[in-house]
MITI-462178 format. One line per field, with one value per residue: x, y, z of N, C-alpha, C, O, CB in turn; chain; residue in three letters; residue number from 1. Coordinates in pm, whole numbers. Glycine has a CB too. Layout:
BEGIN
n_c1 <- c(X|...) .
n_c2 <- c(Y|...) .
n_c3 <- c(Z|...) .
ca_c1 <- c(X|...) .
ca_c2 <- c(Y|...) .
ca_c3 <- c(Z|...) .
c_c1 <- c(X|...) .
c_c2 <- c(Y|...) .
c_c3 <- c(Z|...) .
o_c1 <- c(X|...) .
o_c2 <- c(Y|...) .
o_c3 <- c(Z|...) .
cb_c1 <- c(X|...) .
cb_c2 <- c(Y|...) .
cb_c3 <- c(Z|...) .
chaine <- c(A|...) .
residu <- c(ALA|...) .
num <- c(NUM|...) .
// end
This chain:
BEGIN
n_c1 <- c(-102|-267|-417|-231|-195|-224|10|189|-6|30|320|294|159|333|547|434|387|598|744|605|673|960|957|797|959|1151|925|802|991|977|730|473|229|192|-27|-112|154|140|-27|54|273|142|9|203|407|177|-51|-315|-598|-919|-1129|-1214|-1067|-788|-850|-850|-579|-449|-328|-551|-835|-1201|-1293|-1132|-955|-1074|-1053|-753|-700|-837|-682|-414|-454|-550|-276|-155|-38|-247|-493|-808|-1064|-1401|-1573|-1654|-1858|-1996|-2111|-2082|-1837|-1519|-1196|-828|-501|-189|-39|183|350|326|405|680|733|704|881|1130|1091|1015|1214|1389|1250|1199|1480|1570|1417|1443|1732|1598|1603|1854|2034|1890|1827|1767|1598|1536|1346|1157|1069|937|749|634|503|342|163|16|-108|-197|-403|-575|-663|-873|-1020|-1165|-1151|-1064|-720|-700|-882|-1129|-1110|-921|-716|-741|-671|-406) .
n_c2 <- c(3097|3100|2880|2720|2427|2365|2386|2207|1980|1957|1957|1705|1535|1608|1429|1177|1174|1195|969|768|846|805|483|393|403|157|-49|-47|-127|-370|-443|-347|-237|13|-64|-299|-418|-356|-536|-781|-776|-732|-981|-1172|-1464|-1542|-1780|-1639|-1435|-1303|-1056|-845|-824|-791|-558|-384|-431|-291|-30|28|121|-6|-23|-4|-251|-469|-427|-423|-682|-916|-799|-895|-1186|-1235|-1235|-1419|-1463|-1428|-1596|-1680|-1732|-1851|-1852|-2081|-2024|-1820|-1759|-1501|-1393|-1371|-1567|-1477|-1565|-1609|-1746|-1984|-1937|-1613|-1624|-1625|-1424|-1212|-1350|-1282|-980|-798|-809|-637|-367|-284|-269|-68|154|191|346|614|680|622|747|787|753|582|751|935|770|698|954|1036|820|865|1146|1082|887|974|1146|1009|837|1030|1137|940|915|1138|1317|1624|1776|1909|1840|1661|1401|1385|1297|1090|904|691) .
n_c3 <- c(119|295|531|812|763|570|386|544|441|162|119|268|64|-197|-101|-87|-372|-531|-398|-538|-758|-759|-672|-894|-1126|-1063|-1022|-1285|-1394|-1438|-1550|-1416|-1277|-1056|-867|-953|-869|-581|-498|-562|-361|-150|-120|-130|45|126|182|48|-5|57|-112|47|269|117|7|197|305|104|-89|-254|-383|-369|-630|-765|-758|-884|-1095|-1149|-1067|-1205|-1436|-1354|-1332|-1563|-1675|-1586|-1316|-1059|-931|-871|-670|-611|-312|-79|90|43|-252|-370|-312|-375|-344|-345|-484|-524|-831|-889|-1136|-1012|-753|-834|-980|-748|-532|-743|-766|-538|-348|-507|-575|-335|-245|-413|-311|-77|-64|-85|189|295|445|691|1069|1350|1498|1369|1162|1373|1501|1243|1214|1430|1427|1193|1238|1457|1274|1164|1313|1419|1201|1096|1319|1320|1460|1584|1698|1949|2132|2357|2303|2126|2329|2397|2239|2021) .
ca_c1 <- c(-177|-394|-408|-140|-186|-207|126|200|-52|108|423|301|118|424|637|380|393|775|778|558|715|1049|997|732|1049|1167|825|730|1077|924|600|370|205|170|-169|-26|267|106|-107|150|319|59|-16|314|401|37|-193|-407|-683|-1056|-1134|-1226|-924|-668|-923|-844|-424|-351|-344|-627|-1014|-1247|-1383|-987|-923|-1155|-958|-621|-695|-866|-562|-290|-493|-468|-130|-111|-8|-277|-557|-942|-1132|-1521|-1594|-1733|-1958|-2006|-2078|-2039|-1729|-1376|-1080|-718|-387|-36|-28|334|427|332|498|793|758|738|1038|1227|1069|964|1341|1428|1191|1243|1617|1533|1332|1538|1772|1595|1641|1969|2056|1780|1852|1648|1561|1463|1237|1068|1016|868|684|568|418|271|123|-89|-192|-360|-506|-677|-797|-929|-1117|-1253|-1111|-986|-613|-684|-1044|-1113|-1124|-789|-627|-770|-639|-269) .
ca_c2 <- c(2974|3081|2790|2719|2328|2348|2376|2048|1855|1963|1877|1528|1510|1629|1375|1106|1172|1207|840|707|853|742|363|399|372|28|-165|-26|-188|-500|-486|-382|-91|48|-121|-470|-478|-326|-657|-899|-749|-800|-1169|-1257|-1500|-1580|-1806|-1514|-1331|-1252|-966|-750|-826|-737|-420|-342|-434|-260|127|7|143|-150|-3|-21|-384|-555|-458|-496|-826|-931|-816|-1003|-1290|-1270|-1211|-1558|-1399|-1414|-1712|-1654|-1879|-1878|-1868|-2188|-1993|-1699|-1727|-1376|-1372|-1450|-1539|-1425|-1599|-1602|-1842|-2035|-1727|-1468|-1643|-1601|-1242|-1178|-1345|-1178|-842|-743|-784|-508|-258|-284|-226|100|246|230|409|729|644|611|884|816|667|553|875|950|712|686|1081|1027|786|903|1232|1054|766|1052|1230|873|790|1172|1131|790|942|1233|1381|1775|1731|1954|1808|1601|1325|1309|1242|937|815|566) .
ca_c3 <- c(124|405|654|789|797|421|373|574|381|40|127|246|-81|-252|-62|-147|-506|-570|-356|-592|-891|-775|-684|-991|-1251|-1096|-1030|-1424|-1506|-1414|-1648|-1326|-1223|-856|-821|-920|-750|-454|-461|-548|-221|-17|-162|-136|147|214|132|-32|141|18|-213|126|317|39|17|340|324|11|-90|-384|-409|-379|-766|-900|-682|-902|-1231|-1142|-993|-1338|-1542|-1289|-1380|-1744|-1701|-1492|-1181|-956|-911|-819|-683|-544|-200|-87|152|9|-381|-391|-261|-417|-294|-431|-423|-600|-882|-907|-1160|-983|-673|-901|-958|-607|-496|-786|-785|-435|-319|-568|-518|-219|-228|-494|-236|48|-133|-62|328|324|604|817|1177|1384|1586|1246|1144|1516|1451|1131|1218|1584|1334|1092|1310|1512|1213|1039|1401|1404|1064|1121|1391|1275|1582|1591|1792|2096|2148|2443|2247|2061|2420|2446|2087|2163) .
c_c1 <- c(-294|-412|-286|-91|-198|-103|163|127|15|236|433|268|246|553|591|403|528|796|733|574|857|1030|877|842|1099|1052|767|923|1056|821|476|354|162|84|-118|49|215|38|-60|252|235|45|101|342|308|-16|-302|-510|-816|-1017|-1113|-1102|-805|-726|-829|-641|-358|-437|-459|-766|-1067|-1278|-1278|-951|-965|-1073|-840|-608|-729|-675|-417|-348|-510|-321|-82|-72|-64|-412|-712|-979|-1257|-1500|-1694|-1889|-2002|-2005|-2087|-1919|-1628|-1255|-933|-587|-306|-57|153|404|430|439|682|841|759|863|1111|1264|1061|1132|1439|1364|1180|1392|1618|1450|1405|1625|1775|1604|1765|2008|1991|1833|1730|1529|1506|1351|1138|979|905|723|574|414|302|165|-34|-169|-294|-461|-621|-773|-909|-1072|-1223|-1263|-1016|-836|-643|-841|-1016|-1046|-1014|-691|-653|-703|-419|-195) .
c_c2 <- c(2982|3007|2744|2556|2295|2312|2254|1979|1871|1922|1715|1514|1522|1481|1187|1038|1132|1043|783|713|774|569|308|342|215|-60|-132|-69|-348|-551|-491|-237|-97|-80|-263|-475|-474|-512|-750|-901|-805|-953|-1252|-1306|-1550|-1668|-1779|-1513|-1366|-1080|-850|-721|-752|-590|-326|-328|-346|-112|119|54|42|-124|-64|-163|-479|-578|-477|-639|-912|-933|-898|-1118|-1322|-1268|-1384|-1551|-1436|-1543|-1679|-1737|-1845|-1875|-1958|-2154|-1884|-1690|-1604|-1340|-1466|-1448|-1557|-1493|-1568|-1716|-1876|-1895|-1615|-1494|-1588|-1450|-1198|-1195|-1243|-1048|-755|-725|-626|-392|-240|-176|-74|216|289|326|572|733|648|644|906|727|649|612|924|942|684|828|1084|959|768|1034|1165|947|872|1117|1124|861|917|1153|1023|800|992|1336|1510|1724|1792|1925|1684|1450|1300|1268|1152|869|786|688) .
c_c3 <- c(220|538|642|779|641|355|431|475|235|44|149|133|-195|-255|-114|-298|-542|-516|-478|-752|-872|-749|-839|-1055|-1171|-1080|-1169|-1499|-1516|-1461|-1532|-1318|-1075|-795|-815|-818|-611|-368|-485|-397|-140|-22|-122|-9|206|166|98|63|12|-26|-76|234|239|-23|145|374|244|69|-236|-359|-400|-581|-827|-881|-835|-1055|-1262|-1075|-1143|-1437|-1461|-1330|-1491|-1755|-1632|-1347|-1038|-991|-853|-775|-570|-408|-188|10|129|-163|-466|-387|-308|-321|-371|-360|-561|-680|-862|-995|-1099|-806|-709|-891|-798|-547|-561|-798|-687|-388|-390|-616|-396|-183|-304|-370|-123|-3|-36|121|357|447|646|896|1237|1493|1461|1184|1279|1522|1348|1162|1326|1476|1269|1140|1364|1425|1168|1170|1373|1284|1045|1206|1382|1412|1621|1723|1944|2148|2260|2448|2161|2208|2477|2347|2119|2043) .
o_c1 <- c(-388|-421|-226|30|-174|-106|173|199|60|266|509|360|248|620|667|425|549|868|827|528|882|1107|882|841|1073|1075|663|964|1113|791|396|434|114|116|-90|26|236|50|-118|293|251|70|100|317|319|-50|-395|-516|-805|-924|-1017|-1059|-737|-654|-764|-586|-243|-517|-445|-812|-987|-1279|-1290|-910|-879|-1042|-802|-501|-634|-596|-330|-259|-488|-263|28|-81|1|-408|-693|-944|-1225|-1383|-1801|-1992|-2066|-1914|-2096|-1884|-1629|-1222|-923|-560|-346|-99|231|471|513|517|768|930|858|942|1155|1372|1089|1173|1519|1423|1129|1406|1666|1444|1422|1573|1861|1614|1787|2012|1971|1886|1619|1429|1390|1273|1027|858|795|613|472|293|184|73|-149|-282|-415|-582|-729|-895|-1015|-1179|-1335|-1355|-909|-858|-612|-901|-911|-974|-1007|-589|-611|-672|-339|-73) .
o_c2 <- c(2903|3070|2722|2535|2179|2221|2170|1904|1764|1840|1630|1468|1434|1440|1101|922|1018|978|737|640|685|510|192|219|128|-170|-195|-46|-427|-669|-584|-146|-186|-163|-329|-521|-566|-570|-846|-1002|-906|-1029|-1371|-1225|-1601|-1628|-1859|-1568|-1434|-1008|-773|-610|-665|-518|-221|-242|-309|-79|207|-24|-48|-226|-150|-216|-552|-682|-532|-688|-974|-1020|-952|-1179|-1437|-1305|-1438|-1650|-1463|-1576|-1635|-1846|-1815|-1901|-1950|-2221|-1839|-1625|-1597|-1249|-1589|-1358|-1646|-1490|-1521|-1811|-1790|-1800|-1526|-1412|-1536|-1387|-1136|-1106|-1143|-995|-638|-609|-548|-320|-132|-68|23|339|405|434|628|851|688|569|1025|628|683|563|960|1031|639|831|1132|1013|698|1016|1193|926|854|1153|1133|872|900|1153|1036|742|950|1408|1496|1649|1727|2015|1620|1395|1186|1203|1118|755|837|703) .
o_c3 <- c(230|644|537|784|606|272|342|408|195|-42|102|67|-282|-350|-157|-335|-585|-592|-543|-840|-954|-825|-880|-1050|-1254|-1130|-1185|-1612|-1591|-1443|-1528|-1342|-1006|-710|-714|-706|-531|-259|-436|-341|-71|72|-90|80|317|54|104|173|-90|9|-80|267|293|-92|147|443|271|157|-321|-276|-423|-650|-914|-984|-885|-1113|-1365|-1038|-1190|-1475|-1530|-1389|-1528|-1857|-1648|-1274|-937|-1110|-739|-820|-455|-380|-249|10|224|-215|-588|-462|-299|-243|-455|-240|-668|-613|-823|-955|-1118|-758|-637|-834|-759|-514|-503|-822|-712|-396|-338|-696|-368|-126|-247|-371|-85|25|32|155|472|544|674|847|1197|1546|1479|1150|1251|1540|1372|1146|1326|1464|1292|1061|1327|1459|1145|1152|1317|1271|984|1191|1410|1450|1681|1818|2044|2207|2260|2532|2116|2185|2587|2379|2197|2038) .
cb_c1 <- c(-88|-488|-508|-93|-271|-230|185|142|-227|112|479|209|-1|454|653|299|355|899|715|463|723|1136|979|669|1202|1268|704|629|1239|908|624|399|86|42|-312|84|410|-29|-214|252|331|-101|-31|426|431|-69|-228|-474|-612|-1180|-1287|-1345|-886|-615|-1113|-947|-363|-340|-158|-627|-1072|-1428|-1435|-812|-1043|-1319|-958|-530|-836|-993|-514|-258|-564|-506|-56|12|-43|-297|-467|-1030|-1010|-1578|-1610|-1634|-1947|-1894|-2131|-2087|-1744|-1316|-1087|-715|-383|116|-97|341|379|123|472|770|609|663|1111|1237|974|840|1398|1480|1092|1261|1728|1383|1202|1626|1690|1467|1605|2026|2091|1611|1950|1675|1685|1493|1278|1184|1122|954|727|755|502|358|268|-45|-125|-285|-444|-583|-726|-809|-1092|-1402|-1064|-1140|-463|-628|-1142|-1214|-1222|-686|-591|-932|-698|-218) .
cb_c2 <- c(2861|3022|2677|2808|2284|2442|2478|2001|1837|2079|1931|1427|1626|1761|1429|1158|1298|1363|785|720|1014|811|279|519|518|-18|-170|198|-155|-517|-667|-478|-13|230|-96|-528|-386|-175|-674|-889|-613|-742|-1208|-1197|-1439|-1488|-1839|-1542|-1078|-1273|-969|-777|-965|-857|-452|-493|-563|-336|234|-147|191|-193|156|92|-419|-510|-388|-408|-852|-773|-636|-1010|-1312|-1141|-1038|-1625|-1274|-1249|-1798|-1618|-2034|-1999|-1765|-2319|-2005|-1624|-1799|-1309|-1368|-1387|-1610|-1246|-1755|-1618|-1823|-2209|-1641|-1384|-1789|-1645|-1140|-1239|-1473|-1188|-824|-835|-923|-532|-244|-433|-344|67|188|108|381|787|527|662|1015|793|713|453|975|910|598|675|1150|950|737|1032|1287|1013|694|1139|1319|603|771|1326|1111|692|980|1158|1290|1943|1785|2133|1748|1615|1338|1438|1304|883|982|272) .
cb_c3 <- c(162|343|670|867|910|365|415|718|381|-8|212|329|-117|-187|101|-131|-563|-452|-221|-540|-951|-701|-510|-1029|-1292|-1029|-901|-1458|-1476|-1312|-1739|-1189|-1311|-808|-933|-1027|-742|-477|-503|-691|-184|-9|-348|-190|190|230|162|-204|196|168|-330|182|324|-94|70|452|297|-174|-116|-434|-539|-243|-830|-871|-506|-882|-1302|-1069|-838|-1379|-1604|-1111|-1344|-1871|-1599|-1551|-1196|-914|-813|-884|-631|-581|-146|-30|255|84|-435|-326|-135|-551|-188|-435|-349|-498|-1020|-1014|-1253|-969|-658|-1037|-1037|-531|-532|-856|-844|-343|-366|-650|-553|-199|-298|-663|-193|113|-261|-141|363|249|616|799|1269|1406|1675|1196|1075|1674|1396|1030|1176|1744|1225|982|1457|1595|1100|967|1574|1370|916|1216|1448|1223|1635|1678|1734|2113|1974|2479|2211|1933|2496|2456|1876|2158) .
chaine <- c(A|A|A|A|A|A|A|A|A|A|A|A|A|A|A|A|A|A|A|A|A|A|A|A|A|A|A|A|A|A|A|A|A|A|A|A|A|A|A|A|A|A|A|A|A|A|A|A|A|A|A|A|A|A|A|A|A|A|A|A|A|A|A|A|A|A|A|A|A|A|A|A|A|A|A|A|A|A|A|A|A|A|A|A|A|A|A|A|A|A|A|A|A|A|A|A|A|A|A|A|A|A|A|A|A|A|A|A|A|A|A|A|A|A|A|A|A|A|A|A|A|A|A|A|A|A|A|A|A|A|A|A|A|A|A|A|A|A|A|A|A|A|A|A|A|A|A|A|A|A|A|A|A|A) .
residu <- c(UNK|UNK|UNK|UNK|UNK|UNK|UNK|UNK|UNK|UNK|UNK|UNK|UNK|UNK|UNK|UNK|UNK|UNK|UNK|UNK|UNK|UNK|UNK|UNK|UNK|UNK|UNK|UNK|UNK|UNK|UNK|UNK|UNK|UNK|UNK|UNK|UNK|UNK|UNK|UNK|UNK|UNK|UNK|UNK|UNK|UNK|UNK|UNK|UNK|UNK|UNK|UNK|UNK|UNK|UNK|UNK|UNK|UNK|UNK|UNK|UNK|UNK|UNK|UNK|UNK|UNK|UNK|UNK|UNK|UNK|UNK|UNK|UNK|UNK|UNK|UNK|UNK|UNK|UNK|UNK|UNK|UNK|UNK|UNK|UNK|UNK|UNK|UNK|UNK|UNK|UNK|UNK|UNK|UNK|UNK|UNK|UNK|UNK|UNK|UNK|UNK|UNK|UNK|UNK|UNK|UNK|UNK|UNK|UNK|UNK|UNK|UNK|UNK|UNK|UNK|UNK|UNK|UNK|UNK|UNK|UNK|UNK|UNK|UNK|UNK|UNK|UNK|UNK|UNK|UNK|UNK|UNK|UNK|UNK|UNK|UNK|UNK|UNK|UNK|UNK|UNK|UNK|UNK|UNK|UNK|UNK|UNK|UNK|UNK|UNK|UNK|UNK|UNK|UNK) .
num <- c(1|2|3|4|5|6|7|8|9|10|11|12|13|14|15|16|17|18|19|20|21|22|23|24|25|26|27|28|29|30|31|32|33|34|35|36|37|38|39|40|41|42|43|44|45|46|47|48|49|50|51|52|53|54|55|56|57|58|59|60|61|62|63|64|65|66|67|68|69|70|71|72|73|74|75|76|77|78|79|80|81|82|83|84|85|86|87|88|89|90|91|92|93|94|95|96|97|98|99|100|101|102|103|104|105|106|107|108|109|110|111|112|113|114|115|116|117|118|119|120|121|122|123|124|125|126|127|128|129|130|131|132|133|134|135|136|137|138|139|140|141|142|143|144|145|146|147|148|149|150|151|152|153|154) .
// end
């Protein structure tokens, strides 16, 4: 492979994928794909956000946002509505159905996912997530790890 940091990122990529294939089969037993659900997750509980906000919360593209927000709203799901100061700008909430789906759906993808957790503690997940925490800050940065400048980053 050559570098040897290659190998790490393929495996996250690997580990990525396989997540997203496994809780894939129950949020596609529910008539949603990633992108939806992702954004019925986030919506859910809130009094909905602006287009750039739920940009910013989800794992969505601003390009892909625009069309899975569209088709939740043919579906009845999700609610648009103008920005009163901004008539550029929409803002996105949960209709009463899609409130629905949330309650009923988010609880059990949820519970499918955990699943693969099972036999993690919490020396585990603190590990995991100590790793993975430093690698997003670094990348975020644009900051090489042994550079003056990643030992300022929390």
């Amino acid at each position: 492979m050559g570098e040897r940091y290659l190998k790490s990122v393929r495996l996250l990529a690997e580990c990525m994928q396989g997540f997203e294939r496994f809780s894939g089969e129950s949020v596609r037993q529910h008539g949603l794909t990633h992108a939806q659900f992702d954004i019925i997750a986030t919506l859910g509980n809130t009094p909905g956000m602006s287009y750039k906000e739920l940009g910013e919360r989800t794992l969505i593209t601003k390009g892909t946002l625009t069309g899975v927000i569209e088709r939740l709203e043919q579906k009845g799901l999700v609610l648009r509505e103008q920005s009163s100061d901004d008539k550029r700008s929409f803002f996105v909430r949960l209709s009463p159905a899609g409130e629905g789906v949330f309650a009923d759906v988010f609880p059990k993808v949820v519970a499918h996912g955990k699943q693969l957790f099972a036999q993690y503690g919490e020396a585990d997940f603190d590990a995991l997530e100590s790793v993975l925490r430093r690698l997003r800050d670094q990348i975020a940065a644009g900051v090489p790890p042994h550079s003056p400048q990643a030992k300022e980053l929390p």
